[in-house]
Structures are given as structure tokens and as C-alpha cells.
N, C-alpha and C positions, 0 to 999 in steps of 0.2 A: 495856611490851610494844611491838614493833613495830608498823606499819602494816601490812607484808608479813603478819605472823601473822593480825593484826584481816581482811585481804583474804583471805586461805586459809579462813580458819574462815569468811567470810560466804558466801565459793563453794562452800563443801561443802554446804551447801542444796542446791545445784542437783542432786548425783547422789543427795541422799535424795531430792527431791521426783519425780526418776524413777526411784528405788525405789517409793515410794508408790503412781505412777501406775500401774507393773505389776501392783503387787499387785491394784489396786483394778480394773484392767480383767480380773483373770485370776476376781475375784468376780463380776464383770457377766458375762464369758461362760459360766460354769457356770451363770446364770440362765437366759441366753439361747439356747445352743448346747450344752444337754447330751444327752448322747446319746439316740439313738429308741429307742425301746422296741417301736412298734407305731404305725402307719400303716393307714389303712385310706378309703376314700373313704366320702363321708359316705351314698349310696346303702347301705351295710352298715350294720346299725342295730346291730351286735355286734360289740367287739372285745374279744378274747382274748390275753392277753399274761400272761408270765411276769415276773417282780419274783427276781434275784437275790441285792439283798441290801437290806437296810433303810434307807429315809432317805423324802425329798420326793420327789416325785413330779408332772409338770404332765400338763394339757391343753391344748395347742394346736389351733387352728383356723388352716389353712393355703387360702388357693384365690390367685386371679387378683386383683390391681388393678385397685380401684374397681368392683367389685362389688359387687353388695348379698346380702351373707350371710344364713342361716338363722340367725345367732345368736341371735334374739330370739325361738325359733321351736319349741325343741325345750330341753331339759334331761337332765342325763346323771345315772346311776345307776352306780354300783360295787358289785360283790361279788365275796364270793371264792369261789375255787373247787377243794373240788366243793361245801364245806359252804353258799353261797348266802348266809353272812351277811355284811349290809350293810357296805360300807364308807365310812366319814365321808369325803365331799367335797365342799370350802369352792371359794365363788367367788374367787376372783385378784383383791385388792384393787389392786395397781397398776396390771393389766391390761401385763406386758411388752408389746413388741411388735416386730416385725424384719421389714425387707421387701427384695428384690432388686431388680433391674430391671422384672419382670414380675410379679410373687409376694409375699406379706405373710405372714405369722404374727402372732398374738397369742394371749397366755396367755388361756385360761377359768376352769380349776380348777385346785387343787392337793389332794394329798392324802398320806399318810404312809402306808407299808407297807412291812409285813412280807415276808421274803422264802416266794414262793409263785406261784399261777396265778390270774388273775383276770380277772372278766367285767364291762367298762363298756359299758351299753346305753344309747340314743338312746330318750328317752322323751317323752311330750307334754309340753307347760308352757313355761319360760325362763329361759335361761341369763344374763339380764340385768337393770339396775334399770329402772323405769321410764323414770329420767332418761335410760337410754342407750336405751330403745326410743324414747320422742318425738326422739330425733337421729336413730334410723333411717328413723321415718318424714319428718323432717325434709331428709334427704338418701340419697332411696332408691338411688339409684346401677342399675347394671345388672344384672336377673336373673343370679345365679347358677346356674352348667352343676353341677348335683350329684355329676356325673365328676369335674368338675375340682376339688371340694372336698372336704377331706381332714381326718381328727381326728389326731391326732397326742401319743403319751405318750411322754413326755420326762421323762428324770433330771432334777431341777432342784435347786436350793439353795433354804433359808429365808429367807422374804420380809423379813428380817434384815439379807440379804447386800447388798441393796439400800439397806437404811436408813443401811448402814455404808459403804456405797461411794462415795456422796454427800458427807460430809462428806470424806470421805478423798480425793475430785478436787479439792475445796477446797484443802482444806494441801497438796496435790501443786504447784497452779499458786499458792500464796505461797509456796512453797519455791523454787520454778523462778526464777519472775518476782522473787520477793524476794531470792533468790541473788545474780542478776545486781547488780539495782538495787543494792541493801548493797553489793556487791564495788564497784563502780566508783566508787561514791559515799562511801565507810567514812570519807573524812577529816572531810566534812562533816558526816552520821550520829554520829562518834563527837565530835566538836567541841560538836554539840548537846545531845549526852548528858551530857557535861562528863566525858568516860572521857578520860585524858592517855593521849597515844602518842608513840611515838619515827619521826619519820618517815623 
């Protein structure tokens, strides 16, 4: 086999591993950026949103940088609505998180629903482990303006999509990066391998 073939075949990495790469950022943004649901500032201790069709479902907390948030301060509740029974909601084991110039979000909960109307109220207690409350008192930051801070339900993906997206940046930048390197480098590569070529 030629050299030229052995050089083709090791640069076609390069347009899988930015296949890969699209894929795997189009799974982070449905983590990160899926659509609102409901929006309400955190002075409203009740929000009311509708669920069109069935899958995951998040809670974001959204305010101001470098603020020191109520997160550790209050605990949220789900039900549904009109019948008022409970609905299961899990703390955000990775805890996403996305910020602008001025502005942050990060996930709190997640939860799974059925499509219908539903009531998440702000209730006493904590939305946090302990290890993340001694960091908040460890780094109080500046009172939060309750206007300016916001709950936020978001379509989201299974904390899955995350597990999988990870390895998959991986094999993206050794397909990229390995592409290249094998393509320029194949005579030597294939020399050490003891693969005969026609050069």
C-alpha cells in the first residue's frame, strides 16, 4: 500500500474528531442552555409552569457576580397541579454552571415530568451539602439584591449526557491532534510499526 493512502487514512481523523466535537458540544448545550420554562425572581416564593411533554427537567439559580446567594438558605418543593401530589426532586450532583459578563447560573435540581401544570415552592431548610455551606460561609461574598435574583426551570438532558460528553472531548482532540501528527509523520509511525509501504 502506498504512503499517500497510509497519509489519507491517518487525516481522516481530523474531520471525525470534528464530528465528535459537534456532537459532544450539541449534548453540553442541551444541558446547559435548554429552553425556560418559567422564570420568576426569588422574592415570589411560587412558581407555576406548564411541562409540555415528558423528559428532565432543571432548576437554576441565576443573580449578579460574586454575590452571595440564598442557596444554602431555603429548599424547593414540587407538585403537581391541581391534584398537589408530590413531585420527586433530586439535588444536581454536578452542579452545571454558565455565567456572562455580569450574570451566572447554576443548576440546583433536577427532576422528571410528565407532561401537565405544576407548583415549585420556596420553602425553609437547604438546598446544599454541608461541605458547600462551610464554603459559603467561608467566602461570603456580597449580599444579594432578591430582585435581582432569579429561579429559573429549564428543559434539560440526563446527567448522562454529561458523563458521555467528557469522554467524547477526549477522542475528539486525539483524533484532531492524532490526525495531524500520524498524517505528517506516517513514514516514521509506519517504519516503527514494521507495516511495509511503497513510498
Amino acid at each position: 500500500m502506498s504512503l499517500t493512502i497510509f497519509r489519507t487514512l491517518f487525516f481522516c481523523l481530523v474531520p471525525l474528531g470534528v464530528f465528535i466535537l459537534i456532537k459532544a458540544i450539541r449534548m453540553l448545550k442541551d444541558i446547559f442552555n435548554g429552553e425556560v420554562i418559567a422564570e420568576k425572581p426569588f422574592t415570589e416564593k411560587e412558581i407555576h409552569f406548564e411541562v409540555k411533554k415528558k423528559g428532565v427537567y432543571a432548576v437554576w439559580q441565576k443573580g449578579r457576580l460574586f454575590r452571595r446567594t440564598p442557596v444554602d438558605r431555603f429548599a424547593l418543593k414540587l407538585f403537581s397541579v391541581p391534584s398537589g401530589e408530590p413531585v420527586p426532586i433530586d439535588a444536581s450532583v454536578f452542579r452545571p454552571h454558565s455565567s456572562s459578563l455580569d450574570t451566572a447560573r447554576m443548576e440546583m435540581n433536577r427532576f422528571f415530568a410528565e407532561p401537565g401544570h405544576y407548583r415549585l415552592q420556596i420553602v425553609e431548610g437547604s438546598s446544599v451539602s454541608l461541605f458547600e455551606r462551610l464554603l459559603f460561609e467561608l467566602f461570603p461574598g456580597k449580599p444579594v439584591d432578591y430582585s435581582q435574583y432569579f429561579l429559573q426551570v429549564r428543559e434539560s438532558r440526563s446527567a448522562y449526557y454529561m458523563v458521555a460528553a467528557i469522554p467524547l472531548l477526549i477522542l475528539c482532540a486525539f483524533c484532531i491532534m492524532g490526525g495531524f501528527v500520524a498524517g505528517f509523520m506516517a513514514p516514521y509511525i509506519l517504519t516503527d510499526l514494521g507495516i511495509p509501504f511503497n513510498p
